[in-house]
N, C-alpha and C positions, 0 to 999 in steps of 0.2 A: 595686595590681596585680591583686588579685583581683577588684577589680570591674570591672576594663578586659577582664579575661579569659572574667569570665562574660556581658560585652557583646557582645565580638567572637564568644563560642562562639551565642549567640541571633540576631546578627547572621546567621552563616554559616546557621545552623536557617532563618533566616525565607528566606533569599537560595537553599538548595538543596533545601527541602520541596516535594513533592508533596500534593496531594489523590487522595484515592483516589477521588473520584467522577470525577475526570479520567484515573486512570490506567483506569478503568472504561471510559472515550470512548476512551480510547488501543487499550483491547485489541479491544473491538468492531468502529475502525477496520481495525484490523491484520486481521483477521478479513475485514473487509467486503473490502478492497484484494486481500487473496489471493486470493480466492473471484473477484473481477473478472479479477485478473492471468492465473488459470488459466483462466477463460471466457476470455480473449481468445488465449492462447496456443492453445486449442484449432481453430480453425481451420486454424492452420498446424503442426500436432501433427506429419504425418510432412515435411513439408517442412523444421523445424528440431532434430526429434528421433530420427528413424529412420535406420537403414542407406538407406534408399529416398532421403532428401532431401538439402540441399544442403551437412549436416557428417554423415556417418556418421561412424562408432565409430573406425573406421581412422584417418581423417584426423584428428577430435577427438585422439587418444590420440597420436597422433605429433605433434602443432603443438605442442597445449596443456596437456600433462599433462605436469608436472615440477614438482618441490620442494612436495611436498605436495596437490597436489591431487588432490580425489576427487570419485567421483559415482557414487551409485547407480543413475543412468539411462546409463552404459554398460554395465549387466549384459547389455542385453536390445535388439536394434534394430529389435523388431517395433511399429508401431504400440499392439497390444495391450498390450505389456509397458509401453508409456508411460503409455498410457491409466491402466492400473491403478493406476501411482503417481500420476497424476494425481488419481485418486478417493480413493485413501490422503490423499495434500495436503488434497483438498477438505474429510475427514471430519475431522481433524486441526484444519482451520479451522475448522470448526462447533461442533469442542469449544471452541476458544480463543472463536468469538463468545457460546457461552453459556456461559463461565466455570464447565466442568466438569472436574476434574482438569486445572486451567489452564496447573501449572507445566510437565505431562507435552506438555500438544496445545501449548503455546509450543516446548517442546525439541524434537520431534517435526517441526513446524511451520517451525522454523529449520532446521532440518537439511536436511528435503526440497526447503526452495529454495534453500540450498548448494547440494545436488548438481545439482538443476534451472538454476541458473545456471553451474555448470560444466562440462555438458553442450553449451550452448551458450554459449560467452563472449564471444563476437564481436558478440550482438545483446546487451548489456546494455544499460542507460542508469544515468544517476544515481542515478533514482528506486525501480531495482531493487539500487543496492548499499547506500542509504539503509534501505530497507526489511528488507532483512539483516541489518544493524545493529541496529536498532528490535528485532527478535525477539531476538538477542543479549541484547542490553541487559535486555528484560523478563523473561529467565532472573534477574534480580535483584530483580524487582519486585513487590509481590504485588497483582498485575494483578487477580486474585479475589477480592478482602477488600469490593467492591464491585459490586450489581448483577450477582449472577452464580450459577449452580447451588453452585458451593464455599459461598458464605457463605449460603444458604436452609438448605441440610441441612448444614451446621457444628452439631456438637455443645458446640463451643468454649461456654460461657457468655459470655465475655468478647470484646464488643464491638472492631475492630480502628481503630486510629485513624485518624482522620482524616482528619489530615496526617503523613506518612510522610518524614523524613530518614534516610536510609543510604547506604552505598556506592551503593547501585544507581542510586541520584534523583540522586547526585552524578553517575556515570558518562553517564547517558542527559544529563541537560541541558548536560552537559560537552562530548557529541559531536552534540548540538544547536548550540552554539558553535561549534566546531571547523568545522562546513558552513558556512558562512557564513563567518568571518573567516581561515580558511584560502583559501576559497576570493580572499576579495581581498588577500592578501597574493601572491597567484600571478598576480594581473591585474598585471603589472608594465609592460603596452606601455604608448603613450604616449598611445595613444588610451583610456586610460579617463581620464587628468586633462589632462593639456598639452593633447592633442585635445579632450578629453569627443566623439570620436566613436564609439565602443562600441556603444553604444546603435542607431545609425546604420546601424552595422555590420550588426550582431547583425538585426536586422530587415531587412536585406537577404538573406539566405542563404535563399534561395528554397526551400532543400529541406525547411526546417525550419517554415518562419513560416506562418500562419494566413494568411487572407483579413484580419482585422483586424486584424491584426501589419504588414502591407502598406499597410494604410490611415494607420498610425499616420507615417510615413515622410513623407506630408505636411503633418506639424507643422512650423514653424517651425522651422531651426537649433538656435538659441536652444534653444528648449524641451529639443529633445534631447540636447544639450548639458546641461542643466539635471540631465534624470532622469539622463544617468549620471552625473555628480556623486553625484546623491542614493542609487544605487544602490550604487556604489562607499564612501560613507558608509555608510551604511546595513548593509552586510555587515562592514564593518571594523568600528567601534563599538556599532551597534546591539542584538547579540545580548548584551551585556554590558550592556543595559537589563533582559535578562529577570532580573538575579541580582541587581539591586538592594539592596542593605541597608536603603536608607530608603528609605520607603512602598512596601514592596515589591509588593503585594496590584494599587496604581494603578497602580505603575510598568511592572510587570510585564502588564498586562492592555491599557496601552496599546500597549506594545511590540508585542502578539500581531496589535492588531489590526491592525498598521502591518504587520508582516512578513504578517499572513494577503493583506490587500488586494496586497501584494506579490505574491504565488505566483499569486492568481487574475489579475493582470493578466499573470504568466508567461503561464498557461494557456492564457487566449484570445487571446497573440500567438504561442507556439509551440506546434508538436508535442512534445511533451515525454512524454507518456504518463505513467505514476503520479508522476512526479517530482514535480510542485506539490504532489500530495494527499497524499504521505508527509510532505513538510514543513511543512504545513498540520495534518497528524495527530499530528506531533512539539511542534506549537503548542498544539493541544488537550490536549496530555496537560500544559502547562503553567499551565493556568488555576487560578488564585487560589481559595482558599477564601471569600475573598468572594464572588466571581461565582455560586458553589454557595448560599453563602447567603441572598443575595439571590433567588435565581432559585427556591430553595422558599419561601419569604415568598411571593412572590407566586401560585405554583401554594397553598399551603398556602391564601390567602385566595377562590385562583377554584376549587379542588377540594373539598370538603367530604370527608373520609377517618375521621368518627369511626365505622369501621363495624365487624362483628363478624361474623368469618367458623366458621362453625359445622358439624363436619363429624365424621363419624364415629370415634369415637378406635380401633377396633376392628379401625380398617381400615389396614394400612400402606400401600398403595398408595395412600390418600386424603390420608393424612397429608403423603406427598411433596407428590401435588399440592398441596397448597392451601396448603403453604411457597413453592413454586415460584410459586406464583400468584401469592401475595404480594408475591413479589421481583420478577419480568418486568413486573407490573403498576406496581409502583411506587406500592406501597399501606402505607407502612412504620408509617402508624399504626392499621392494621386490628385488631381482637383474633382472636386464632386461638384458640376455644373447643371442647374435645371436649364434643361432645353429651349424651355419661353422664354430664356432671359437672352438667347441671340436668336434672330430671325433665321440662320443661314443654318444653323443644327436644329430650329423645329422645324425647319422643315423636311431635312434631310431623314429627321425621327421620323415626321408624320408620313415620309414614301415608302422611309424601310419597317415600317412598325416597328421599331428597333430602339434598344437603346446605342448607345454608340463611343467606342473607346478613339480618344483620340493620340497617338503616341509621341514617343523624341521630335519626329521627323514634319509631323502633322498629317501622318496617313491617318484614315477612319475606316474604323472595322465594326462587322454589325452582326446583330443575333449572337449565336453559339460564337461564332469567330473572335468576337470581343472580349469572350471567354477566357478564348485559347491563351490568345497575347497576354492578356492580363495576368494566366499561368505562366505562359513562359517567364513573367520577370517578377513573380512570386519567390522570394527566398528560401522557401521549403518545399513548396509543391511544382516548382520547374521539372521535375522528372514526368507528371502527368501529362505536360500538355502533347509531348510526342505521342500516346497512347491515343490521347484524344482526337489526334487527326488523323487517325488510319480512317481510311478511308469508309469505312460501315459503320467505326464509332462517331465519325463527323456527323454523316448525314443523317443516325439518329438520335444525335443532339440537337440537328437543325431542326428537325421536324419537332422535339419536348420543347424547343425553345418557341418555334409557332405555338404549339396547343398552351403553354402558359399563357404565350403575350392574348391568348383567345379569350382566358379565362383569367383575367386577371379581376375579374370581381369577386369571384368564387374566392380564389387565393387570401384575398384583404380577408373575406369574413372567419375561412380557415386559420390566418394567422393572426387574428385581433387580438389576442390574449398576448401576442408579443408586443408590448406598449414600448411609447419614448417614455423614459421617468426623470423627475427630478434626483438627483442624486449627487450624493455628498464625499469628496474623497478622503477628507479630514478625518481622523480619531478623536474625539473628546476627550475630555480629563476625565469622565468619569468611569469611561470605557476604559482607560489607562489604570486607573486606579482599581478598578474591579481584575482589573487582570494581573496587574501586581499584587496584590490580595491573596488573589489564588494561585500565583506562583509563592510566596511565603510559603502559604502550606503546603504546598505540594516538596517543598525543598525541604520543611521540617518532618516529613514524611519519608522522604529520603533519609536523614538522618539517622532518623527512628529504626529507620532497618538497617542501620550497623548493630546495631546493640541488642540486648536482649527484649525489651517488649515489643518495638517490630510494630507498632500498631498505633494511634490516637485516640484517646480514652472518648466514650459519648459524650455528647451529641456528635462532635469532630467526625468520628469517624462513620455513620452513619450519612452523613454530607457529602465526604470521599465515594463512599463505596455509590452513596445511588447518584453520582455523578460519574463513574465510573474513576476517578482520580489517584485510585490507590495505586502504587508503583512500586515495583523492587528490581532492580537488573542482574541479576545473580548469574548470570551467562559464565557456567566454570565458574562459579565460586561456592564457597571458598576454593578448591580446586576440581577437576572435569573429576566426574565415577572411575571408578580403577572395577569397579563392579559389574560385567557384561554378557550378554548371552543370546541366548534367540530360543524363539517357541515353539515347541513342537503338539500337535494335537492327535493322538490317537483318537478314533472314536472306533464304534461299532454298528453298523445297521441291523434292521429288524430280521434279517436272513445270516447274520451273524456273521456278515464279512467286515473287516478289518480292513478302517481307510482311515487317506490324511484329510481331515477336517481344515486343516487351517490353510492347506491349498488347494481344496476341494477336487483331491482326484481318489478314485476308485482302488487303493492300493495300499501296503502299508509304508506307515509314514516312515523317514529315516531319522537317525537321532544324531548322526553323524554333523557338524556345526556347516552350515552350506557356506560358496565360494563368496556370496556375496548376500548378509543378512541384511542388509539394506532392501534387499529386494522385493523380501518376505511382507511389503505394508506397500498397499495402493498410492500410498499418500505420505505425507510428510504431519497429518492431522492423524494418522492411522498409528503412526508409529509414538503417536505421542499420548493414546489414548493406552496403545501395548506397556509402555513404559510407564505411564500411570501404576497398571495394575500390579505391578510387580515391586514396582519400585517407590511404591508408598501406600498407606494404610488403605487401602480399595474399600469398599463398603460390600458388603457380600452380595447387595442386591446388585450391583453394577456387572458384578459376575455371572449373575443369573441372568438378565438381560442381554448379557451380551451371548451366553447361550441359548437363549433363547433365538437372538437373532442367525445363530450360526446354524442353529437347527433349519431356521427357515430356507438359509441362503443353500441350506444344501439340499432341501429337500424340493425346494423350486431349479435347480442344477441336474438331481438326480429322483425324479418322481419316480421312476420305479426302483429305485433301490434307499427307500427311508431312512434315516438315521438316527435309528435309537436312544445312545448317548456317546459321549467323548470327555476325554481328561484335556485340561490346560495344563501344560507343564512344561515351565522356565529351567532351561538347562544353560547354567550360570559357567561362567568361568571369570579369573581374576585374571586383571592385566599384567604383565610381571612388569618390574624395573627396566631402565631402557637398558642396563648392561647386561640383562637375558633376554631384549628381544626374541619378539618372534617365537618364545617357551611358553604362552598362554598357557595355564592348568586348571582345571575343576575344579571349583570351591564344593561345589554340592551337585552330582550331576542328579539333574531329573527334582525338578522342586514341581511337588505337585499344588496349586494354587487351587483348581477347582475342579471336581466332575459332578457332570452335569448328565441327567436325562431328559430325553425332549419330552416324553408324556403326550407324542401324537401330535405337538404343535408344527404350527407351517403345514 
């Protein structure tokens, strides 16, 4: 019995370990995605977050705020005030990309896109409540044991392992799962198996689908019929390849690359927006310790690293750096040598004011140049160092690299907030146990949303919601809309000429379905705000706001030709069967949702 137990205890180890060179990929992703998420949000900053756009504060706080919910972005409905949190978010993400005080810029990090998705809830996607989760999750992870400012200036002696099982690696690959075979236990229409037309479907919904999403439609029946089979497999069983017991390392690295090829053929048939690349990022943070292994053998054999970085021990600002060097470079077998400790390198220091790389061969290189070498046999950033010695970028490197070594007092008191810390690479049981805790509910939550109540009676779900915890993956389910269209806007301005509002040109609009409705929405957050309105119970004030905002945007577009008012109207058609391709017909043309007059505003 005991040997069955300590099988099955190694089993579950090898079935729910992490590599922390992967959780390393994981955190830089999450880093990289925010930093995009907020660059893309910022164009439409007061349109979707200000008293001025299409939810102020008012409307927000009266639709959508009950049972828990909160957000720091209704403090304030000035552009400025958003911006600012904005730049908070962004800084927050810079600490989590360079794995500085990691567990803080994750908590920090998670929190600000709560409140930032609860500000606006209406424009969310998958990919935004996915990524939510992810930062949750790495509240358990020690995301910085790898590749990161934490573990460069770790005073810790002791090396952090590896490969990492605890609560945390249970939770996160748990709610890995959960996406996926949640999601096809919810496909229950008949068009993902009896049909297999899903697939068919799904790539008909003009609002959503790519140019090559489009194209894919003239595959064969057959074929399509085929991938949703595969897809609907694939979600159901699939993800339970990643947890493998036996051969876990292959099993598990095939699985990835089956599900990655999956997300990117998402990509380029829908608008999806960060949806594939979280679940792609969730993939990454699963790769095998083999893959890690293999993949330094081979840089270990094209990199030569037996080099010795030699720098003034006197200096604490130096001493960071060339920790920090060491780690971003990805130099983990360099020696890091203080100069005092042989007479024949301080002195060579104290003629070159330099620090000094010494290589394979025992050549020494100084200033910027030391640089360069130590790029050349960097295993990501080798492509730099040629850029770096053209000749105009050499010498003025050589010269930032003088004015530092001048001012290297300044530097220390500029960088003092970047401390050595004691640090721990170890999980506790108790951090273990809180995070399997809250993976329970978060899976009894999943459940809850097969069936009919869908929800957690109070206090439970109150806890959920202002934690942001609640989850549903309904992605096509139960099957994709057969229900589809695009918007057209007549309005009229105050000299009584007849334009299209909705693509703000001076003419009249056409009603005719265009080549590509995809088009018709800036954004992937735009289109999902269109589809709101139409395709679920909209609140009449959201309608008015949002004409509101169309009046402005056109009257800042066309000041001297004002614009009175304008009709919203969804002209619907149904998708036919695949054995009528290509026969789309009008369920209802012209469905008037809302007219609106501007009453002088903008």
């Amino acid at each position: 019995m005991a040997g069955f137990a300590e099988k099955a205890r190694g089993a579950f180890n090898r079935a729910f370990a992490l590599d922390i060179r992967s959780l390393a990929v994981f955190r830089i992703g999450l880093a990289l995605i925010i930093l995009v998420d907020l660059a893309g949000r910022l164009p439409n900053l007061t349109a979707f977050y200000t008293d001025a756009g299409i939810m102020p504060r008012e409307f927000v706080l009266r639709e959508y705020f009950r049972e828990g919910v909160w957000s720091l972005h209704v403090l304030g409905g000035e552009a400025g005030f958003i911006l600012a949190l904005f730049a908070l978010a962004a800084v927050a993400a810079l600490f989590l990309l360079f794995g500085y005080r990691t567990w803080w810029a994750t908590l920090l990090s998670w929190l600000l896109l709560l409140s930032l998705q609860n500000r606006a809830p209406i424009i969310l996607t998958g990919g935004d409540e996915l990524l939510r989760h992810f930062l949750f999750w790495s509240l358990f992870l020690p995301l910085g044991a790898c590749f990161s400012a934490d573990r460069a200036l770790s005073r810790n002696p002791e090396d952090p392992p590896v490969s990492v099982t605890s609560g945390g690696t249970v939770a996160l690959i748990a709610q890995i799962i959960s996406v996926y075979f949640f999601s096809a236990l919810l496909k229950t229409g008949e068009e993902w198996l009896a049909e297999a037309s899903a697939i068919y479907y799904a790539l008909s919904i003009d609002q959503i689908t790519t140019t090559f999403g489009r194209s894919l439609l003239q595959l064969p029946d057959a074929l399509l019929a085929g991938m949703t089979r595969a897809v609907y497999w694939l979600e159901l069983a699939g993800p339970f390849l990643l947890v493998s017991p036996v051969a876990t390392g292959t099993v598990r690295g095939l699985a990835i690359a089956v599900f990655v090829a999956f997300h990117l053929g998402l990509a380029s048939s829908f608008h999806m927006g960060i949806f594939p690349w979280v679940n792609i990022l969730g993939m990454l943070a699963l790769l095998p310790s083999g893959f890690w292994d293999g993949l330094s053998a081979r840089l270990r054999s094209a990199f030569g690293q037996d080099l010795t970085l030699v720098f003034d021990g006197e200096c604490r600002v130096c001493r960071k750096g060339v920790y920090l060097f060491r780690m971003f470079l990805v130099l983990p077998r360099a020696r890091l040598v203080e100069a005092q400790q042989d007479d024949d390198l301080n002195r060579a220091m104290e003629e070159n004011n330099s620090w000094i790389l010494v290589d394979e061969d025992g050549q020494r290189y100084f200033k910027a140049q030391a640089g360069i070498e130590c790029l050349k046999r960097s295993p990501w950033l080798f492509w730099l160092a040629p850029v770096l010695e053209l000749p105009g970028v050499r010498d003025a490197l050589r010269l930032l690299y003088e004015w530092i070594a001048r001012h290297r007092s300044g530097l220390y008191r500029l960088t003092a907030w970047i401390t050595w810390r004691d640090i721990s690479w170890r999980t506790s049981r108790v951090v273990s146990v809180i995070a399997l805790t809250l993976l329970g509910y978060i899976l009894i939550w999943n459940v809850l949303s097969l069936g009919e109540q869908r929800t957690l009676p109070q206090p439970f779900r109150f806890i959920s919601v202002s934690m942001g915890l609640a989850q549903e993956w309904s992605l096509f389910a139960p099957y994709p809309m057969k229900l589809d269209g695009w918007y057209v806007m007549p309005g009229t301005t105050r000299n009584y000429r007849r334009v299209d509002v909705l693509n703000m040109r001076t003419e009249m609009p056409s009603y005719t379905k265009p080549e590509k409705v995809d088009a018709l929405y800036p954004s992937e957050r735009w289109a999902k705000l269109m589809v709101f309105l139409y395709f679920t119970d909209a609140p009449p004030a959201l309608f008015h706001h949002y004409g509101m905002h169309q009046c402005r945007r056109w009257n800042q577009k066309q000041p001297q030709e004002p614009l009175d008012s304008f009709d919203i109207i969804f002209m619907t058609e149904i998708t036919p069967p695949p054995d009528q391709k290509g026969n789309a017909h009008p369920a209802d043309q012209g469905v008037l949702l809302w007219r609106h007059t501007c009453n002088y505003e903008g």
